[in-house]
N, C-alpha and C positions, 0 to 999 in steps of 0.2 A: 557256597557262594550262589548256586543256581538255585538256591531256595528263599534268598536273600532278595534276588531279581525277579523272583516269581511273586513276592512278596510286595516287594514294588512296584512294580506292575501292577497286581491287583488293586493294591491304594491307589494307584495313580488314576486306574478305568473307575475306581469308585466315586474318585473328588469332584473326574470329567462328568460323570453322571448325576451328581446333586444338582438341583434346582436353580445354585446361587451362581453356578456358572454361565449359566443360561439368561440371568438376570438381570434386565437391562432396564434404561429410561422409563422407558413408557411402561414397563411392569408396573414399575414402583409407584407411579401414578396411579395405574388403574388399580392397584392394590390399595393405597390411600383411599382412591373413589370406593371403594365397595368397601371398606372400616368405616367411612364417613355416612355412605347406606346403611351400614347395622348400627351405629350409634343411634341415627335416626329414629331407626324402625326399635329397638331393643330399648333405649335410653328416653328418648322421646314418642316413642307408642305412634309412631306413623307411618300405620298400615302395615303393621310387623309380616302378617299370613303373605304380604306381597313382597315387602323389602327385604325380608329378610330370606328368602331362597335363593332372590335377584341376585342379591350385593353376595349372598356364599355364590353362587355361579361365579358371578365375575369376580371371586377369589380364584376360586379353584382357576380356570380358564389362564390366569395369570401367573400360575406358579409354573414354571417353565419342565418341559419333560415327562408331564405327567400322563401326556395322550389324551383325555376325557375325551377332547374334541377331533380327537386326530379318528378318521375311518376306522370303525370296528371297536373304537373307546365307548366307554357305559353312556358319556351324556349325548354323543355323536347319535345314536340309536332312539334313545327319547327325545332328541332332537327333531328327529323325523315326523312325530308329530304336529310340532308348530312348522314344517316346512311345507309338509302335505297339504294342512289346513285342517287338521282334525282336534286338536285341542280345543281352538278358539271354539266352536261349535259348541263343545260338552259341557265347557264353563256357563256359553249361555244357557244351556239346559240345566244346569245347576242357577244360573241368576233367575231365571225363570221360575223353576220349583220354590225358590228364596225369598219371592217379592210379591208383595199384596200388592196388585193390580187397581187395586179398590178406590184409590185417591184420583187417578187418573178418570175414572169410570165417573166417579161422584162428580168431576170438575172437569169436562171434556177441554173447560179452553186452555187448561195446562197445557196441552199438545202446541198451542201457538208459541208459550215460551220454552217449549224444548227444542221445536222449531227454528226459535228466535238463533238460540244459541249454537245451533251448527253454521249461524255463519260466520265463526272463525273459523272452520273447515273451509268452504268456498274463499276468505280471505286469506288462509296462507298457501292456496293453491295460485294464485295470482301474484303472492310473494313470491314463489317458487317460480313462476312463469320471468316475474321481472328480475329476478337473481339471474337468470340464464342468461336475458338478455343484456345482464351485465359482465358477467361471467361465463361464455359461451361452453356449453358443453359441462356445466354444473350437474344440471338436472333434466330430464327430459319429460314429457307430459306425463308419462306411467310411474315414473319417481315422485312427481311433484303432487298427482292423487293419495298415492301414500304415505308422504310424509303429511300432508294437509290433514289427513284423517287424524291426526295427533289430537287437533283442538278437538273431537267429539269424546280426549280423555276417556275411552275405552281400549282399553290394551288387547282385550279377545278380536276387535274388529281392526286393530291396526297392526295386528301377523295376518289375519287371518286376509287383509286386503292386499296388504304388501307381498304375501307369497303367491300371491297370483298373478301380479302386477309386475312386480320389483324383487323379486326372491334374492337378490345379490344384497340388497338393503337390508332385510329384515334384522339383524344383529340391531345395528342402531336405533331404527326407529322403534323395535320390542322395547329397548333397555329404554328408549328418551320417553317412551309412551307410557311406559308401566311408570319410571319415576315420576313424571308428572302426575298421574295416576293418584301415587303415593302422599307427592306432596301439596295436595288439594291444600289442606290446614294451612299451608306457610303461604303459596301462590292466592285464594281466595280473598280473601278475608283485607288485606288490605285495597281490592281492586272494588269491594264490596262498600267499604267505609266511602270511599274514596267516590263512589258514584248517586249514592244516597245520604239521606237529611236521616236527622237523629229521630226525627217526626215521623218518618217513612219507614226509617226501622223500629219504632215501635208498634206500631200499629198490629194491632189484635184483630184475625182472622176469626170471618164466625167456621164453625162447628160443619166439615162435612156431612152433604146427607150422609144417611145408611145404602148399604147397597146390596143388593138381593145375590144369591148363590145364582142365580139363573143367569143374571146379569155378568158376574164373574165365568161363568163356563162358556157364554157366547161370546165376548168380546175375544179370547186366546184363538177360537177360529177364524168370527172373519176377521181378525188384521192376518192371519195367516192370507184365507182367500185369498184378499184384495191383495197384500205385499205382493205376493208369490206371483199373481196374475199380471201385476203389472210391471214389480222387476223380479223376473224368475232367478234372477243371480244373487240375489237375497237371500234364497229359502234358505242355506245353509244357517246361516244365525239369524233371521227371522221364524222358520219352521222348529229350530230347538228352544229359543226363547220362549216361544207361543205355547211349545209343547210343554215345557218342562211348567208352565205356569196351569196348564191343562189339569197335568197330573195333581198340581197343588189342588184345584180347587175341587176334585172329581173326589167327593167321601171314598171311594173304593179303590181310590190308587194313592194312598197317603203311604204306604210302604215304599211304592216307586220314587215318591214325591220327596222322603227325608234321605232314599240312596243317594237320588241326584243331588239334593243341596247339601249333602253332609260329605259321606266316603266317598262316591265319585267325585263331588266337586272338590275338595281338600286335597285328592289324591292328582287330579289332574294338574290342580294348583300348585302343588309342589313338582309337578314334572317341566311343568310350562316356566314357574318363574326361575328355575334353576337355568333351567336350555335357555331361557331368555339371559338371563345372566353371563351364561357362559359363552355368548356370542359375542361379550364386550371385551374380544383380545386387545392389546395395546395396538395391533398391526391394522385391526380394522377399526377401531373405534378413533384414534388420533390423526388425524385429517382433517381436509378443509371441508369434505362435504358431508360428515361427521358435526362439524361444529354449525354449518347451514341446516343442518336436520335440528339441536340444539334449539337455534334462532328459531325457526322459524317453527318449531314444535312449541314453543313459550310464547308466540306472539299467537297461535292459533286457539292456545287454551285462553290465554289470557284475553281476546278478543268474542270468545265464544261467550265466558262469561259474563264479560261488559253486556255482550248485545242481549241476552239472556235479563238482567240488570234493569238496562234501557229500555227492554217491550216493558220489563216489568211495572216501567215507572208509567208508562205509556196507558197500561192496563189499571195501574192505580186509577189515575185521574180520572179515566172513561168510566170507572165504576163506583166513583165519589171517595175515594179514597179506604175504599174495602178489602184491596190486594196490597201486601206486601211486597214489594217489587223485590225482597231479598230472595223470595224463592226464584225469581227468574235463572239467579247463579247456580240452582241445581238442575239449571236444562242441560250441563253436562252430562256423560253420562256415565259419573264414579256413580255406581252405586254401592252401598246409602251413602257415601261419603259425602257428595257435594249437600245433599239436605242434608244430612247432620250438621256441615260448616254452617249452613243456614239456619238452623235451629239455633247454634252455638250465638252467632255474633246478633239473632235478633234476641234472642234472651239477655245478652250481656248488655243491651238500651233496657229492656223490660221483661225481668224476671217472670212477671206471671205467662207470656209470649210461649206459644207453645204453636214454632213453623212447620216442622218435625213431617206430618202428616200434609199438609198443605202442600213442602219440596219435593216431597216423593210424587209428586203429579208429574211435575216438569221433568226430575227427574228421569223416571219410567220415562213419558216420552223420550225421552233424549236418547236413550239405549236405545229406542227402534228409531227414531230421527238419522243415526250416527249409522245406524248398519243400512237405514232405504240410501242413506248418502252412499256407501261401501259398495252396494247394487249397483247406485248408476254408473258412479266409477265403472264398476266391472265393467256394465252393457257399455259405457262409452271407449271402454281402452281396454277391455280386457280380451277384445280378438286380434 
């Protein structure tokens, strides 16, 4: 008999201890939400190397019991990286070794529309401001910096802002930044049609100049110099971007230059998008100020783009109609993502349309646009 209740017992502390016990409302959600991320990223090819560690995080994260994130759990540990502020850094020095500088250098006024397009950053920081004032005690000025950073669609510089700023936020605005991130392809592309003439996106861009190695090795210093000199709360992802770009062009450091954009960058990328994922518990993520990060992360990407769009069209005219206003919408700063969208939808008006090289102007800028923003943030709210 006492081996029958010993028996029972044991079943009984086994049933208490599955997952399904555990298993409540807001799992099942957020369980949905991250199968609805890997269909995405696995089934429709968007942004898989991002979506798809994301959407497993916030799998894992949601099955109930399992610890990862509880103190002393495996993802709780690499977690520590995007808390610190160490991750974000290393990705830039992997985007950096990754990205020919070259379009940018060839077309200095690119910089104006990547420019352009940070101001859906300053725009959903002023949503933020006036949500408060409607909703007292929503968001506060150091919250509302870091959610605002959303629109520069850079997910390294919106942990990397937020954990210095707002570290209690970071879970949402990683997961709303990186998805957005992700889904450039869907969110683009109609804001794009929608702003320009069939006539504007076709138009054939002539042939950047060439550009010298020389010209490549000086420019990764001084935007380091000057960033650094004038917002030293930058050099974090200003100093690894610049570098990691350094190494690319430097013939004698191309071993350093394929570590960082290959093994290190892949390896940090799967620590980072995982820990970002798994910060999307159902207890933090479903809320009201969860759903205002949401809002106003989509009205900052989607406003960045527009204004990005609108110098573009701006730039067209003043230059007789020689610029394609569609690369303005790569002043985000997905990279290569948003140029590519722009390659995409100016090709699909006129196949021979080759923007490709042209977006990566705006583009690149827009990665250092998005992080001198992340600086002043800092210097303005980060003491």
């Amino acid at each position: 008999m006492a081996f029958i209740h010993a028996l029972l017992d044991a079943l009984t502390g086994f049933v208490k201890s599955t997952g399904f016990i555990g298993l409540r409302s807001g799992n099942i959600i957020m369980i949905a939400v991250a199968l609805l991320f890997l269909y995405l990223a696995i089934k429709k090819g968007y942004e898989p190397l991002l979506l798809v560690p994301i959407s497993f995080g916030m799998l894992l994260v949601n099955l109930p019991f399992n610890g990862l994130m509880d103190k002393g759990g495996l993802l709780y540990y690499l977690y520590q990286g995007n808390k610190l502020g160490i991750f974000p850094p290393l990705v830039f020095l992997g985007v950096g070794a990754l990205t020919d500088f070259g379009p940018l250098i060839a077309n200095p006024r690119s910089i104006l529309l990547g420019g352009a397009a940070q101001f859906g950053i300053f725009f959903a920081f002023l949503g933020a401001i006036v949500l408060n004032m409607i909703f007292p005690g929503l968001f506060d000025l150091k919250e509302a910096a870091s959610i605002a950073i959303i629109g520069g669609a850079d997910g390294p510089t919106a942990i990397f802002l937020t954990s210095q700023l707002a570290p209690h936020l970071l879970g949402p605005i990683a997961v709303v930044a990186y998805s957005y991130m992700a889904l450039v392809p869907i969110i683009q592309p109609p804001i794009m049609r929608a702003l320009t003439t069939k006539e504007e996106r076709q138009i054939k861009m002539d042939q950047l100049r060439p550009v010298s190695k020389t010209e490549k090795i000086i420019f990764p210093i001084l935007v380091t110099i000057l960033v650094v000199l004038l917002l030293p709360s930058a050099a974090p992802l200003i100093g690894m971007l610049m570098f990691g770009n350094l190494i690319r062009e430097c013939a004698d450091t191309q071993n350093l230059a394929q570590t960082a954009s290959n093994a290190l960058m892949y390896s940090i990328t799967i620590f980072l998008g995982m820990t970002v994922g798994a910060t999307a518990s159902a207890e933090a993520f479903i809320n009201p100020q969860t759903l205002g990060i949401l809002a106003l992360g989509l009205v900052a990407f989607s406003v960045g783009t527009a204004a990005g769009i609108l110098f573009g069209k701006i730039m067209c005219k003043a230059t007789g109609g020689k610029v394609n206003p569609l690369i303005g919408s790569a002043g985000v700063s997905a990279v290569p993502m948003a140029a590519r969208v722009a390659q995409k939808v100016g090709s699909e008006e006129n196949p021979t349309n080759f923007l490709l090289m042209h977006a990566m102007g705006p583009n690149v800028a827009g990665v250092i646009g998005s992080a001198i923003v992340a600086g002043i943030f800092l210097t303005l709210y980060g003491g």
